[in-house]
N, C-alpha and C positions, 0 to 999 in steps of 0.2 A: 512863417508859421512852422512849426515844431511836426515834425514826421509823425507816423503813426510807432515807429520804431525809436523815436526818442523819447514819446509819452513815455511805454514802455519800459524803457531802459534807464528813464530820468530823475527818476524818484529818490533825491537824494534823504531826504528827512522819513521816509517811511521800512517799516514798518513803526506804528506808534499807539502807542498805550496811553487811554485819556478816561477822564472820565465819563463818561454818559450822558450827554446835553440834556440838561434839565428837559427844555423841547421835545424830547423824544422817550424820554423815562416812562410814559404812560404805555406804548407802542412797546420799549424794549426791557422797559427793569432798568431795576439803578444798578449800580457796578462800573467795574472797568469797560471799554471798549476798545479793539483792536481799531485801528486804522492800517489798512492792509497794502504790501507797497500790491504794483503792480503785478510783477515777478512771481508773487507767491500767488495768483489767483491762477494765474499762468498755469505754474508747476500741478494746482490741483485740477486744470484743465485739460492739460497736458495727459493725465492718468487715465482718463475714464477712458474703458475698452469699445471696441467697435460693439453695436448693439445695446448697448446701455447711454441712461444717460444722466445729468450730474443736474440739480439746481441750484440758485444763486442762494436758499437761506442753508442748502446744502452746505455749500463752500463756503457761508460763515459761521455754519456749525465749525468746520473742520479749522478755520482760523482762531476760534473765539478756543477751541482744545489746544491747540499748539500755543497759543499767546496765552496758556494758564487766564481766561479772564471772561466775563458772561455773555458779553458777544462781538459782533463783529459788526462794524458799519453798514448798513445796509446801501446807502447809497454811494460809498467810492466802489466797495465789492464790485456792484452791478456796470459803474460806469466804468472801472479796470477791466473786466467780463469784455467790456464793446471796445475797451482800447486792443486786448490782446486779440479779439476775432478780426480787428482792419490792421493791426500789426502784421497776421500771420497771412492775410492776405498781402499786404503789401512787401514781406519779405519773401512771400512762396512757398512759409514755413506751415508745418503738417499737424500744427495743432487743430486739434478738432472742434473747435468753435459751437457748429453747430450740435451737439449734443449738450451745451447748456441752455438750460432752459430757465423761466422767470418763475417766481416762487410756485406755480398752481400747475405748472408742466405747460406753460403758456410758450409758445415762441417769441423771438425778439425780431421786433421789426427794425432795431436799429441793426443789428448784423449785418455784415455787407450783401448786399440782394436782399436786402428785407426778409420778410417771414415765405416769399414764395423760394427763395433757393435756399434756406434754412427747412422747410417743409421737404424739399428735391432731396436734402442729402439724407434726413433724419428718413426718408420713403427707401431709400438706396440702403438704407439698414436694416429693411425691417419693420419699422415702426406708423401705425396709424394716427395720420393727424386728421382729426374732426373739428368741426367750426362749432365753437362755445360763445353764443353770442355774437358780439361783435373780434373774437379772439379764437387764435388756431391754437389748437392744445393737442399736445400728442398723449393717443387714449391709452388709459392704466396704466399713465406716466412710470408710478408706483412702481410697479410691477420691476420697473427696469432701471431705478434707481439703484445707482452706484454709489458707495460711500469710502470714499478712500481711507 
């Protein structure tokens, strides 16, 4: 089985510009669509400053402008997102993981430690997380939105 640092670093055929699966054109618009490698979800992960934080339609805003094209895949984004946070755990590298958050300022339970040590660090900043539902969301997300 493939490291959390070879997912990561393996991505030989991406970054890749495709069309818009019919399947999904209702949800995202016709057009181009970036397929994002890993690396680059990384690098916009990598920016967001201590006390702010980034979301995942955030970070296909910011791929869908750089790949000139109308958006960006929403489901590799999110699953590269949970490759680079168990990468940078498992290399001991200082990317900030837990300040991305899922489209609604939701935490991610797949992060390593789930939504309670993703809740521990995003608290270590500053930031209130309240329970929406059945989901932990950090309150006036908004508010602390970073756009690289």
């Amino acid at each position: 089985m493939k490291s959390w640092k070879e997912k990561l670093y393996g991505s030989k055929d991406l970054p890749r510009i495709v069309e818009v699966p019919e399947k999904m054109r209702k949800r995202l618009g016709e057009g181009k669509m970036v397929i994002p490698s890993p690396l680059e979800v990384k690098e916009i992960m990598d920016s967001v400053p201590e006390k702010r934080v980034v979301t995942i339609n955030v970070i296909r805003k910011v791929l869908a402008e750089k790949h000139n094209v109308e958006t960006a895949c929403p489901i590799t984004t999110g699953i590269f997102a949970w490759i680079v946070a168990n990468a940078a755990e498992e290399m001991k590298e200082a990317t900030p993981y837990w300040r991305t958050l899922k489209g609604r300022g939701e935490l991610n339970e797949k992060y390593p430690g789930g939504v309670e040590r993703q809740k521990e660090m995003l608290e270590k900043e500053g930031h209130k997380i309240v329970k929406k539902g059945k989901k932990f969301v950090v309150e006036n997300y908004e508010e602390y939105l970073y756009s690289p």
